[in-house]
N, CA, C, O and CB atoms as a CASP TS submission, in Angstrom:
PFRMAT TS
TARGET T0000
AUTHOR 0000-0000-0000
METHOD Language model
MODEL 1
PARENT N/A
ATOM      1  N   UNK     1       2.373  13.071  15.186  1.00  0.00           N
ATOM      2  CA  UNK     1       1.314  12.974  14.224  1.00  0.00           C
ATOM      3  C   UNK     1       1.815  12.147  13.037  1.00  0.00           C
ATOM      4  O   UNK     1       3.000  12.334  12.761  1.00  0.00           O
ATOM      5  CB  UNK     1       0.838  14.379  13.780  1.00  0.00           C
ATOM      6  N   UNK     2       1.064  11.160  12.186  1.00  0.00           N
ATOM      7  CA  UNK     2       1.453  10.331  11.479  1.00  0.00           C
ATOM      8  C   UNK     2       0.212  10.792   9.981  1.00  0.00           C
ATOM      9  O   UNK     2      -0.978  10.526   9.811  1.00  0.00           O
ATOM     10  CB  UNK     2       1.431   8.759  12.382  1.00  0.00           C
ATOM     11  N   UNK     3       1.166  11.521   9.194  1.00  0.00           N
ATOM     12  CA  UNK     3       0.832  11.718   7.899  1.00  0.00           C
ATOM     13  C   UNK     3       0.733  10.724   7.190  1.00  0.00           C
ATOM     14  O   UNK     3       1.815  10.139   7.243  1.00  0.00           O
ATOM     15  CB  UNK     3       1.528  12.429   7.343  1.00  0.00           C
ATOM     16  N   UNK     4      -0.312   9.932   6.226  1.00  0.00           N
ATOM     17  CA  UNK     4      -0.833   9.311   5.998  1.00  0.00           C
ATOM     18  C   UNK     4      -1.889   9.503   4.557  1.00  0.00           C
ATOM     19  O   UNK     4      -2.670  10.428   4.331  1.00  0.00           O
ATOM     20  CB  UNK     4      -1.104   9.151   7.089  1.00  0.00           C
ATOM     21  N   UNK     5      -1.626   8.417   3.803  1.00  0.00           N
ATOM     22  CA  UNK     5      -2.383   8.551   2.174  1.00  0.00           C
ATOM     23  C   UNK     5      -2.886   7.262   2.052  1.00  0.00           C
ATOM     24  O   UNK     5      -2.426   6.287   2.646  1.00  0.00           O
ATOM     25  CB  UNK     5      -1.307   8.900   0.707  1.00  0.00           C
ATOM     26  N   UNK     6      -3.936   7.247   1.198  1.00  0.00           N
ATOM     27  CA  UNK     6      -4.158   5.846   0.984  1.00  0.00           C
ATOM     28  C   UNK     6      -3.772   5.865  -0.524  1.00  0.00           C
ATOM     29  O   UNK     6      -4.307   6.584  -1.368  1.00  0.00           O
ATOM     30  CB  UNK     6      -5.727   5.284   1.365  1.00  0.00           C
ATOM     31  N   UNK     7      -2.574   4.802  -0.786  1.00  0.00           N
ATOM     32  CA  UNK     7      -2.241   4.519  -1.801  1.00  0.00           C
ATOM     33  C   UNK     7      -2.364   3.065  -2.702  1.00  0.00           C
ATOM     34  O   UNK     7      -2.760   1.990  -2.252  1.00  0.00           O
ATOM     35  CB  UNK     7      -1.274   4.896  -1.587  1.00  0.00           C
ATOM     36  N   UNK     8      -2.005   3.283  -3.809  1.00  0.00           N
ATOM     37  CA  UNK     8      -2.666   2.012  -5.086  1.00  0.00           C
ATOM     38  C   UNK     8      -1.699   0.776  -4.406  1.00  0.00           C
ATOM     39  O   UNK     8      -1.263   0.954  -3.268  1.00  0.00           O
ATOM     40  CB  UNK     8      -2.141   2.416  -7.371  1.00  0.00           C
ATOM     41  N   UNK     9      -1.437  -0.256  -5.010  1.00  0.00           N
ATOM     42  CA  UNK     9      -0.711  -1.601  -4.415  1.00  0.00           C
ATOM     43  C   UNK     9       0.489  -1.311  -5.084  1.00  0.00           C
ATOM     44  O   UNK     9       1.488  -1.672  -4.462  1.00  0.00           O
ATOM     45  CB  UNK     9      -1.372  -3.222  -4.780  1.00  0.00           C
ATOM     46  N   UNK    10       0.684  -0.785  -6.130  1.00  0.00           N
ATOM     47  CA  UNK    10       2.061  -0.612  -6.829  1.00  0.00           C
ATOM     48  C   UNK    10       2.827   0.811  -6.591  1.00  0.00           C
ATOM     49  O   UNK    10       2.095   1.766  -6.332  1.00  0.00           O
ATOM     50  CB  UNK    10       1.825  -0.782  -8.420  1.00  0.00           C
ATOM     51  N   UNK    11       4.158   1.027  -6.652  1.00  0.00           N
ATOM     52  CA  UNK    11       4.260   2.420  -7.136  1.00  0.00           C
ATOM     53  C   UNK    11       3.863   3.221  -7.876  1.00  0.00           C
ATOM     54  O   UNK    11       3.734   2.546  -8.897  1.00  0.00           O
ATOM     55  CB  UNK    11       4.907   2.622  -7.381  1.00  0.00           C
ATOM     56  N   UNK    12       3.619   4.021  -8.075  1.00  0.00           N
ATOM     57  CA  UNK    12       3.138   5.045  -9.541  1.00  0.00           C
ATOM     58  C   UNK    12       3.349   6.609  -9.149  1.00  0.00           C
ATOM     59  O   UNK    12       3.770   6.908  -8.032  1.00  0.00           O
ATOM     60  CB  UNK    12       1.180   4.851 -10.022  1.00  0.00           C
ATOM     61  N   UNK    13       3.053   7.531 -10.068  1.00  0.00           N
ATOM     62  CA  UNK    13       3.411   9.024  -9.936  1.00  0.00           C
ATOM     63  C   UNK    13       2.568   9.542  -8.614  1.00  0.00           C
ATOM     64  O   UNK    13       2.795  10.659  -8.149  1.00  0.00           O
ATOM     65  CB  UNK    13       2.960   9.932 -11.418  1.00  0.00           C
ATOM     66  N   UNK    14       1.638   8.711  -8.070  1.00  0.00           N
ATOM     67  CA  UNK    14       1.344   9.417  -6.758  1.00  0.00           C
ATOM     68  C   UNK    14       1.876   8.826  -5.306  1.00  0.00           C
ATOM     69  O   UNK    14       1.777   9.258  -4.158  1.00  0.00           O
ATOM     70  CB  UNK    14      -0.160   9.482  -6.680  1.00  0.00           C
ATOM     71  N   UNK    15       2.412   7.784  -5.805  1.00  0.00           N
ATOM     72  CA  UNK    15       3.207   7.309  -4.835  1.00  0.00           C
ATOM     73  C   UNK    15       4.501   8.457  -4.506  1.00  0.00           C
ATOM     74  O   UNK    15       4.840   8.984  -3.447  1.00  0.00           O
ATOM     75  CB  UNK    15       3.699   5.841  -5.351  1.00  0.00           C
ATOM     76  N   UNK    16       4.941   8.557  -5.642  1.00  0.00           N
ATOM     77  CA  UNK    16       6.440   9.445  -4.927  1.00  0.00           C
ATOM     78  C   UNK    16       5.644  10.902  -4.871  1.00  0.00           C
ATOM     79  O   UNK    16       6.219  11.510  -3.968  1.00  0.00           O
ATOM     80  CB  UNK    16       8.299   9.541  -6.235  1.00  0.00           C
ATOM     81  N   UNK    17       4.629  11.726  -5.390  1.00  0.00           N
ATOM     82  CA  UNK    17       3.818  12.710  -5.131  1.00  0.00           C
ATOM     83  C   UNK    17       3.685  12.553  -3.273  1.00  0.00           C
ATOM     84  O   UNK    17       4.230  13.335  -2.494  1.00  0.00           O
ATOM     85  CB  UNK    17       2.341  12.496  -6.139  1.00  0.00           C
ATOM     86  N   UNK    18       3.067  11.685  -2.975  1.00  0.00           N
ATOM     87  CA  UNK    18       2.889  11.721  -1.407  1.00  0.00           C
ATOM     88  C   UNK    18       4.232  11.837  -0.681  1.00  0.00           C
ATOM     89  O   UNK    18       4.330  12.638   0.249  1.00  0.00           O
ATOM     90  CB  UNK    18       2.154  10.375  -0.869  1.00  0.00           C
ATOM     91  N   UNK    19       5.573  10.863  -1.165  1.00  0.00           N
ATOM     92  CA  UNK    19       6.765  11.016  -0.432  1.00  0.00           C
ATOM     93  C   UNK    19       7.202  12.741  -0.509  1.00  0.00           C
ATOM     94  O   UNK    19       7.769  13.475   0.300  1.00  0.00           O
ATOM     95  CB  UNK    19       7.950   9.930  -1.132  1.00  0.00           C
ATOM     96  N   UNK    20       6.745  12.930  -1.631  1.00  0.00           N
ATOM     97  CA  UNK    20       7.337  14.840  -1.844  1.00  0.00           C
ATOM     98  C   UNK    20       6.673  15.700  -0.900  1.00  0.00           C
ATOM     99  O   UNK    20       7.298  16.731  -0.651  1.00  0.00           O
ATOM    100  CB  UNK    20       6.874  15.702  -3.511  1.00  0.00           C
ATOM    101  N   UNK    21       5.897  15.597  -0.483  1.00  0.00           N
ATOM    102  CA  UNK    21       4.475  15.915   0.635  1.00  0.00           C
ATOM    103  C   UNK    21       4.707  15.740   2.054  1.00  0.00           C
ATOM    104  O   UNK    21       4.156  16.585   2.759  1.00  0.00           O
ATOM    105  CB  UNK    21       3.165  14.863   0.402  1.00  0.00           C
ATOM    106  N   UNK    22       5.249  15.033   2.524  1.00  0.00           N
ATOM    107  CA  UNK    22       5.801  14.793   3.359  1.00  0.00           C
ATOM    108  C   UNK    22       4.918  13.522   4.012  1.00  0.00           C
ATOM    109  O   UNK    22       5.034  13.437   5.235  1.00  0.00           O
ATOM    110  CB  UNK    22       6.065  15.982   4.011  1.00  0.00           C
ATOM    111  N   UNK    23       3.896  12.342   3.259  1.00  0.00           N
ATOM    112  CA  UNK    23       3.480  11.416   3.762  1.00  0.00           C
ATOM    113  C   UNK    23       4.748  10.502   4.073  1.00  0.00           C
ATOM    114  O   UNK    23       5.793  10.539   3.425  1.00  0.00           O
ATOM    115  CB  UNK    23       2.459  10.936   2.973  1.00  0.00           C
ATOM    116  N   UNK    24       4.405   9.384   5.554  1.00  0.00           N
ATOM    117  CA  UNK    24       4.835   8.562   5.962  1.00  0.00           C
ATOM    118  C   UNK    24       4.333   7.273   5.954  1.00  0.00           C
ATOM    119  O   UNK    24       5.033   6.300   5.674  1.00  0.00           O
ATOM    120  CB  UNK    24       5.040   8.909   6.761  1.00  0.00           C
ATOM    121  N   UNK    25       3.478   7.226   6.166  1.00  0.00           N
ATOM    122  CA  UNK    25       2.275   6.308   6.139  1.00  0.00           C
ATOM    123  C   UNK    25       1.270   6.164   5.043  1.00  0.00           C
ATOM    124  O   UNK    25       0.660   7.006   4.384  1.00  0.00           O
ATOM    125  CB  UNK    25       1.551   6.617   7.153  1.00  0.00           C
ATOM    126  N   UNK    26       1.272   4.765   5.035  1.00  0.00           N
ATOM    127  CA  UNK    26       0.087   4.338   3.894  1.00  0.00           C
ATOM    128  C   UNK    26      -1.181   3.297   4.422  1.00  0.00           C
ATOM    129  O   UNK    26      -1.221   2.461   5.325  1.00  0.00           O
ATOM    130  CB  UNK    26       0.923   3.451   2.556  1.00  0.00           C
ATOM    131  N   UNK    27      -2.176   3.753   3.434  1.00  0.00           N
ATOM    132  CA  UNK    27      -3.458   2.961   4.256  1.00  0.00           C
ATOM    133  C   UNK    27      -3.242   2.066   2.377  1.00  0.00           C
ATOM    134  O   UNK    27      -2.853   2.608   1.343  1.00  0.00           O
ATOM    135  CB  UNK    27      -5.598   4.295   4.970  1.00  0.00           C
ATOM    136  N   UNK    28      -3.605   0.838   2.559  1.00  0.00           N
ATOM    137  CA  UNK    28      -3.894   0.203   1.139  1.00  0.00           C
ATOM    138  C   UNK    28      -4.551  -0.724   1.129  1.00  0.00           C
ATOM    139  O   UNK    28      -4.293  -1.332   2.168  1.00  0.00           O
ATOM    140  CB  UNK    28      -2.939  -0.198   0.425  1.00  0.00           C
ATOM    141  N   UNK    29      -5.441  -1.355   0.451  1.00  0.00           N
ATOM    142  CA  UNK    29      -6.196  -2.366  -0.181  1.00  0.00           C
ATOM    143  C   UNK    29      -5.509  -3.328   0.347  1.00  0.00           C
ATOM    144  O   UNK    29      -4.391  -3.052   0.783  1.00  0.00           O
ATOM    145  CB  UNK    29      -6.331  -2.400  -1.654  1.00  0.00           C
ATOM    146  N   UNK    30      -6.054  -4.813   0.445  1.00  0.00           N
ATOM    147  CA  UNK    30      -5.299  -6.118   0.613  1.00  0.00           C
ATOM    148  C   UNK    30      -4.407  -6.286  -0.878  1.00  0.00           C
ATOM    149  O   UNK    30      -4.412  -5.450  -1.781  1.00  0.00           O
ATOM    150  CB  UNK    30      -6.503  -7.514   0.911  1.00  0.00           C
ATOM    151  N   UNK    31      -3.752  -7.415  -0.879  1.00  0.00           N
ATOM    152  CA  UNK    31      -3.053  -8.146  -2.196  1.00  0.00           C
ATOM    153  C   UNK    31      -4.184  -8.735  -2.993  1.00  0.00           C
ATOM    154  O   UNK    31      -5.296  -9.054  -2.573  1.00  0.00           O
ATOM    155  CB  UNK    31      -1.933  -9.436  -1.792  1.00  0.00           C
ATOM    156  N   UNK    32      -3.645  -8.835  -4.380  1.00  0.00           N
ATOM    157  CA  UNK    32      -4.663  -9.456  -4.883  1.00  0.00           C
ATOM    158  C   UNK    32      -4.080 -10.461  -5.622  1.00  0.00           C
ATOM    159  O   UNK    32      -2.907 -10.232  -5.917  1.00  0.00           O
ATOM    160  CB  UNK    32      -5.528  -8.656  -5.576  1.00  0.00           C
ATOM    161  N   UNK    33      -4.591 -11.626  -6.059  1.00  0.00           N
ATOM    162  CA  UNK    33      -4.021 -13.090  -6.728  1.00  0.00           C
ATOM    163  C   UNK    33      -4.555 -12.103  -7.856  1.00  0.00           C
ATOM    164  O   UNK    33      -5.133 -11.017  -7.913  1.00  0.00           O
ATOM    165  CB  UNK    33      -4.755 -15.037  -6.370  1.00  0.00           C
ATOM    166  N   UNK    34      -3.796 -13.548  -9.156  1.00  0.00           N
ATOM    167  CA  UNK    34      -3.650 -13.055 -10.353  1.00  0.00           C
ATOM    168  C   UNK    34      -5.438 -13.072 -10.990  1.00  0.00           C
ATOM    169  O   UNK    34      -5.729 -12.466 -12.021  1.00  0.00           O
ATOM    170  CB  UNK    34      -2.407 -14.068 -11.200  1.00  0.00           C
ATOM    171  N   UNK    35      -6.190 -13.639 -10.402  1.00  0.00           N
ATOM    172  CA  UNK    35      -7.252 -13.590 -10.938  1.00  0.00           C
ATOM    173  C   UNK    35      -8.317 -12.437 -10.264  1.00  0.00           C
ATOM    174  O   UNK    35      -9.547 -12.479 -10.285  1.00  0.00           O
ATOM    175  CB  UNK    35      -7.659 -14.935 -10.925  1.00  0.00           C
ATOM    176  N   UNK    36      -7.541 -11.518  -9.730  1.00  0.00           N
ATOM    177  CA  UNK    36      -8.607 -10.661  -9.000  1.00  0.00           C
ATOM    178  C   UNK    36      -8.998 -10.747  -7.761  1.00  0.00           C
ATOM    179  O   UNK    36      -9.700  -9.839  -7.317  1.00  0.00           O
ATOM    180  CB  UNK    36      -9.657 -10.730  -9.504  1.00  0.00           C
ATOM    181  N   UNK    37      -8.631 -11.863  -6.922  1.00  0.00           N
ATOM    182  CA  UNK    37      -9.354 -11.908  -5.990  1.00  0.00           C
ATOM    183  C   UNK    37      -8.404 -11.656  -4.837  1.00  0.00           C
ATOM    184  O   UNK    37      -7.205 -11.697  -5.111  1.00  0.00           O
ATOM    185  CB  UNK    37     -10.110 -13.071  -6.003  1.00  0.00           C
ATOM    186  N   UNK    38      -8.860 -11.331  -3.238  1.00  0.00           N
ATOM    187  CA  UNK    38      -8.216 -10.871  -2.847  1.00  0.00           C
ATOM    188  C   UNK    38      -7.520 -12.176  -2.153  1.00  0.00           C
ATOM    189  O   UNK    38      -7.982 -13.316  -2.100  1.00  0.00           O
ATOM    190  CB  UNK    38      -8.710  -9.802  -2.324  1.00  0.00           C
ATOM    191  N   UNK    39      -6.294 -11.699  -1.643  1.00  0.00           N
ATOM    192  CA  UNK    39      -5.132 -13.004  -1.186  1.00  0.00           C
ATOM    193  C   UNK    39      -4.855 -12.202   0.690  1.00  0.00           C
ATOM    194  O   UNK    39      -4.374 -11.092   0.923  1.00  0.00           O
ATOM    195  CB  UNK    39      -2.982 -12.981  -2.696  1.00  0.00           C
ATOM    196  N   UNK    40      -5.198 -12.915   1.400  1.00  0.00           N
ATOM    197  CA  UNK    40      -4.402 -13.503   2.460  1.00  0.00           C
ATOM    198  C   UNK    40      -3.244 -14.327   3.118  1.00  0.00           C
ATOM    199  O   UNK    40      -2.910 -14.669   4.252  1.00  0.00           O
ATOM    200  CB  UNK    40      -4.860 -13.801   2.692  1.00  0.00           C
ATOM    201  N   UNK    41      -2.819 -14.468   1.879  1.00  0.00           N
ATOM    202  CA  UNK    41      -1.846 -15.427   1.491  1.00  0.00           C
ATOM    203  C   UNK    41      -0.514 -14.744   2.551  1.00  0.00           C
ATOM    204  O   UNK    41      -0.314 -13.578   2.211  1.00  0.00           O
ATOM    205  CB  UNK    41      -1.576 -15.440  -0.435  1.00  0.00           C
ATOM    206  N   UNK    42       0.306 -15.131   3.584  1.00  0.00           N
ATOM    207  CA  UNK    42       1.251 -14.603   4.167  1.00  0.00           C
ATOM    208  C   UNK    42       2.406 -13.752   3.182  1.00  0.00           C
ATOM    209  O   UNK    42       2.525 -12.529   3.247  1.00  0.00           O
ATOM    210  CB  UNK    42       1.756 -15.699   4.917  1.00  0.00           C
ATOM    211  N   UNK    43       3.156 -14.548   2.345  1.00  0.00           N
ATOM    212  CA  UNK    43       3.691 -13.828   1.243  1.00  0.00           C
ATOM    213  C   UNK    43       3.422 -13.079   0.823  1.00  0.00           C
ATOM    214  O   UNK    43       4.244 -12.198   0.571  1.00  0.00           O
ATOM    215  CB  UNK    43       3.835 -14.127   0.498  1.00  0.00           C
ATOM    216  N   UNK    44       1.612 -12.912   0.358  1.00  0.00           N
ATOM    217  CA  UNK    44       1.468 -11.785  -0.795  1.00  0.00           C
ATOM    218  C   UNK    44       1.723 -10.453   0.598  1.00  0.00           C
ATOM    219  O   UNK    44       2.645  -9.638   0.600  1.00  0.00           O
ATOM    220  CB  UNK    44      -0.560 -11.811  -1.924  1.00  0.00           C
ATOM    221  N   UNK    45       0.929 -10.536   1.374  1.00  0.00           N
ATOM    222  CA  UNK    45       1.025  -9.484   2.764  1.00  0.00           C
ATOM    223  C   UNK    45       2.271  -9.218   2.940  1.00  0.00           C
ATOM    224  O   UNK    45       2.623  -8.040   2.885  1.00  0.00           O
ATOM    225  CB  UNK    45       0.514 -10.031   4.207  1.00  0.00           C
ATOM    226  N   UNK    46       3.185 -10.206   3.181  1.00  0.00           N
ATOM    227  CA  UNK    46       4.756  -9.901   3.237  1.00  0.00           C
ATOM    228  C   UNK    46       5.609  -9.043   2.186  1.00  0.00           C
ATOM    229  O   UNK    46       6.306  -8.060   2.433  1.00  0.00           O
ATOM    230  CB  UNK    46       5.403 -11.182   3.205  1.00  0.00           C
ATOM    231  N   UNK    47       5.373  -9.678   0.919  1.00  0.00           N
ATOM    232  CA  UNK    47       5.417  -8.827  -0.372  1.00  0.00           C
ATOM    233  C   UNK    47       5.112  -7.084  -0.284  1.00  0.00           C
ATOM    234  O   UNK    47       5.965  -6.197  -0.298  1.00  0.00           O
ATOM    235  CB  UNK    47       4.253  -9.512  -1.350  1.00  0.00           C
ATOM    236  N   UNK    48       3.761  -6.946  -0.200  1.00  0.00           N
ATOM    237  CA  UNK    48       3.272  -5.613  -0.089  1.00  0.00           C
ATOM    238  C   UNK    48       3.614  -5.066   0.955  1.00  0.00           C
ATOM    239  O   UNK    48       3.392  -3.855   0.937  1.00  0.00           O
ATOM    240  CB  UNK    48       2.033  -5.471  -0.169  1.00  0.00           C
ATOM    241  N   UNK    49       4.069  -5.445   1.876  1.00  0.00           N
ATOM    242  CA  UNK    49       4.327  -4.664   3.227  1.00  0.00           C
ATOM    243  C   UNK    49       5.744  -4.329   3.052  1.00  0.00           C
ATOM    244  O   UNK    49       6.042  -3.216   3.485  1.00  0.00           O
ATOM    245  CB  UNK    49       4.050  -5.545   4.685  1.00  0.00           C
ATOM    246  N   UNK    50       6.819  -5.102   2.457  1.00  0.00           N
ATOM    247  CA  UNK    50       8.167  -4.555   1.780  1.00  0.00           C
ATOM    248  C   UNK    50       8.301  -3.364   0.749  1.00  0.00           C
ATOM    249  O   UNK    50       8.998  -2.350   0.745  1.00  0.00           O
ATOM    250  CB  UNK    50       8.718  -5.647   1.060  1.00  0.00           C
ATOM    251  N   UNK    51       7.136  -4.004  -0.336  1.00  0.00           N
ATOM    252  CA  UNK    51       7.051  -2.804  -1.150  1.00  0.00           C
ATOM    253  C   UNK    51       6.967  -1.304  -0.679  1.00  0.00           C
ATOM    254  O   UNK    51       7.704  -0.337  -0.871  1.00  0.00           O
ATOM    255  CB  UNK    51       6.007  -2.997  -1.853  1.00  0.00           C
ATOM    256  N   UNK    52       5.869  -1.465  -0.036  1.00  0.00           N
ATOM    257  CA  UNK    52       5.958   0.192   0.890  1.00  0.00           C
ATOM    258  C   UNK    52       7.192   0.736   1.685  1.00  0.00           C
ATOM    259  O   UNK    52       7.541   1.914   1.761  1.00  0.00           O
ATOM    260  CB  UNK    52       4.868   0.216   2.149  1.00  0.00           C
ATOM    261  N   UNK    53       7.786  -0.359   2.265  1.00  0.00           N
ATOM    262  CA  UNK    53       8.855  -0.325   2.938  1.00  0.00           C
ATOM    263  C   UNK    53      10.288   0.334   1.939  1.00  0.00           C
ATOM    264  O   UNK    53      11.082   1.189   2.330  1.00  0.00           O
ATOM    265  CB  UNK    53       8.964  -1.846   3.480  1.00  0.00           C
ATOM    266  N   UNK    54      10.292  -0.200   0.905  1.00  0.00           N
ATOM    267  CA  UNK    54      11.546  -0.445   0.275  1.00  0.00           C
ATOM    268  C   UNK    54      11.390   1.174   0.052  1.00  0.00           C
ATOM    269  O   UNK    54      12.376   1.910   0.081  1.00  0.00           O
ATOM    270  CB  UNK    54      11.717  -1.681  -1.123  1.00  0.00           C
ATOM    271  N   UNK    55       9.970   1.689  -0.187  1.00  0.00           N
ATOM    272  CA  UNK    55       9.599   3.226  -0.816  1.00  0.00           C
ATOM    273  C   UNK    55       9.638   4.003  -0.057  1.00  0.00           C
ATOM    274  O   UNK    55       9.761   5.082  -0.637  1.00  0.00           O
ATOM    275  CB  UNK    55       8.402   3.529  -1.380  1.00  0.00           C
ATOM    276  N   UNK    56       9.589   4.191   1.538  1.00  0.00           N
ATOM    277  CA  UNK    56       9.710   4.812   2.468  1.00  0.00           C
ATOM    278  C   UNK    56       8.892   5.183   3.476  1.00  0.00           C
ATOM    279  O   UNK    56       8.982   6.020   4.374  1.00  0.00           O
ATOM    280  CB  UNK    56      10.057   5.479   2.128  1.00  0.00           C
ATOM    281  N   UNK    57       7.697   4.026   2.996  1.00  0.00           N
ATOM    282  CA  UNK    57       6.593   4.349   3.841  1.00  0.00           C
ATOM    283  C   UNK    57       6.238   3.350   5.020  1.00  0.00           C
ATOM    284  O   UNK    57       6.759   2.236   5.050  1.00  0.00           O
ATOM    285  CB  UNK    57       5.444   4.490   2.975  1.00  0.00           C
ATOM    286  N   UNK    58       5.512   3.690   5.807  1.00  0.00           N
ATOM    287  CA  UNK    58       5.048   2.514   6.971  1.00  0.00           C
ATOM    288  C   UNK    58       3.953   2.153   6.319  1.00  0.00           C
ATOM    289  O   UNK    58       3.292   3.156   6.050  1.00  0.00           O
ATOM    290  CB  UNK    58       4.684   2.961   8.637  1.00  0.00           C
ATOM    291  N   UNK    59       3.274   0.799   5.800  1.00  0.00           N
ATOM    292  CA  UNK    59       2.006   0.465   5.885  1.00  0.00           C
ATOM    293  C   UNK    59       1.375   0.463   7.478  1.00  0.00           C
ATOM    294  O   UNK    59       1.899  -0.175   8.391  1.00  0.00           O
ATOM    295  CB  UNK    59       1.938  -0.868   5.194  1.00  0.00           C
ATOM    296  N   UNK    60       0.436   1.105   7.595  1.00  0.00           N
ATOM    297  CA  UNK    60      -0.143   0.910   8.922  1.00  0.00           C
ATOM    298  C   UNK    60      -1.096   0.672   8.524  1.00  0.00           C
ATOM    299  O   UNK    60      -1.662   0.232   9.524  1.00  0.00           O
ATOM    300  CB  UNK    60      -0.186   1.800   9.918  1.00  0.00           C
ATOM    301  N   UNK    61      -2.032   0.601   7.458  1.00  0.00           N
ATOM    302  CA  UNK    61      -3.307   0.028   7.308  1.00  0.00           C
ATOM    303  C   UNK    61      -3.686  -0.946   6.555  1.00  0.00           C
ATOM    304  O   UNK    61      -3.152  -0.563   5.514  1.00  0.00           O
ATOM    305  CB  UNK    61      -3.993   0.755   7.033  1.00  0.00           C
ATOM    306  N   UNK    62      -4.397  -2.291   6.171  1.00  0.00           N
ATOM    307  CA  UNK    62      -4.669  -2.797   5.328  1.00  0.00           C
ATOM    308  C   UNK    62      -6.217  -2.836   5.090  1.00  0.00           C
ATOM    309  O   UNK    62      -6.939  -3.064   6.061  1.00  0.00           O
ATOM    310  CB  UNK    62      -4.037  -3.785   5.428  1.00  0.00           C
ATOM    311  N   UNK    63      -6.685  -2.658   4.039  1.00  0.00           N
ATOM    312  CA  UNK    63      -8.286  -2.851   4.009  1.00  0.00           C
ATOM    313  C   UNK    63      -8.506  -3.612   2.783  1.00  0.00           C
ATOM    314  O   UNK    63      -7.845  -3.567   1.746  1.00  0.00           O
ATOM    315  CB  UNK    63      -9.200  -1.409   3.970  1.00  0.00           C
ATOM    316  N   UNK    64      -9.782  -4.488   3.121  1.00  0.00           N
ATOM    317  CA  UNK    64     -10.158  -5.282   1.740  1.00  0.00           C
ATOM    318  C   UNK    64     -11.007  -4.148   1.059  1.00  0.00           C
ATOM    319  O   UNK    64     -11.380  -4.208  -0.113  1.00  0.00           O
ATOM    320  CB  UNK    64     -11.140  -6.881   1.965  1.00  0.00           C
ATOM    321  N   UNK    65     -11.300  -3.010   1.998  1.00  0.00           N
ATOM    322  CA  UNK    65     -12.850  -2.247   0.882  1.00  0.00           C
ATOM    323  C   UNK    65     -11.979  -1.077   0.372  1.00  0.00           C
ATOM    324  O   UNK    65     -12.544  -0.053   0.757  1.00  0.00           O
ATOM    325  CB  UNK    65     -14.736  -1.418   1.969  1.00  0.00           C
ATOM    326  N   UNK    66     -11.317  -0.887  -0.037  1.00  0.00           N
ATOM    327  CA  UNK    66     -10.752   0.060  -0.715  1.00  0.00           C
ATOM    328  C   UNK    66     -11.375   0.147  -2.408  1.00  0.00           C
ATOM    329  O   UNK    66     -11.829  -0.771  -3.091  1.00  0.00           O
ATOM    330  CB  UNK    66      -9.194  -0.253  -0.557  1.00  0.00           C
ATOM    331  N   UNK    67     -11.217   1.436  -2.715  1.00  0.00           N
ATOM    332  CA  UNK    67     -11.532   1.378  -4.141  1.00  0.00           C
ATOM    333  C   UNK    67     -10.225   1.169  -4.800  1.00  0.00           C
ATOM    334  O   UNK    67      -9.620   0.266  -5.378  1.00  0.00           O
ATOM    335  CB  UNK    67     -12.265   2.664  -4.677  1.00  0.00           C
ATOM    336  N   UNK    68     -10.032   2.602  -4.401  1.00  0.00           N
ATOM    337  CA  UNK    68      -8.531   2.635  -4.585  1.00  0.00           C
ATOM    338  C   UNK    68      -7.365   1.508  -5.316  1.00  0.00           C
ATOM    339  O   UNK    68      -6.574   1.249  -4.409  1.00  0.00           O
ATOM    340  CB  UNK    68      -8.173   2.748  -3.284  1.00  0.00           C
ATOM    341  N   UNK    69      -7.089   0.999  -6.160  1.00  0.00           N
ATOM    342  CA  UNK    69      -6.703   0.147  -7.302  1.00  0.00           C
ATOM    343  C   UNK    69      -5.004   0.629  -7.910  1.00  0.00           C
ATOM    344  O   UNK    69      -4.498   0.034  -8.862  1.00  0.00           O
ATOM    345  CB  UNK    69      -8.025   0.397  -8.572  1.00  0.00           C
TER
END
């Protein structure tokens, strides 16, 4: 079974809240360029998919409709 949160694009206090929890997995929003909009850009995806990584999580999901911010 793969425990699972949908979390913001950055770290923050609910990011390590879910690692204390015992989440593994993250569902998150796409990247976003500096003006808001969303990026497909290989890097920015590469970027964010480390970030989770470096924190301890698997990204397994990406979504553009997230509220979640």
């Amino acid at each position: 079974m793969k425990i699972a949160d949908v979390l913001p694009l950055y770290p923050d206090r609910l990011w390590t809240l879910a690692k204390q929890v015992g989440v593994t997995h993250a569902v998150s929003r796409l990247p976003l360029h500096e003006n808001g909009e969303t990026s497909f850009e290989y890097e920015d995806l590469l970027a964010l998919k480390q970030r989770f990584e470096n924190f301890g999580f698997k990204l397994e999901v990406w979504s553009q409709y997230l509220f979640h911010q």
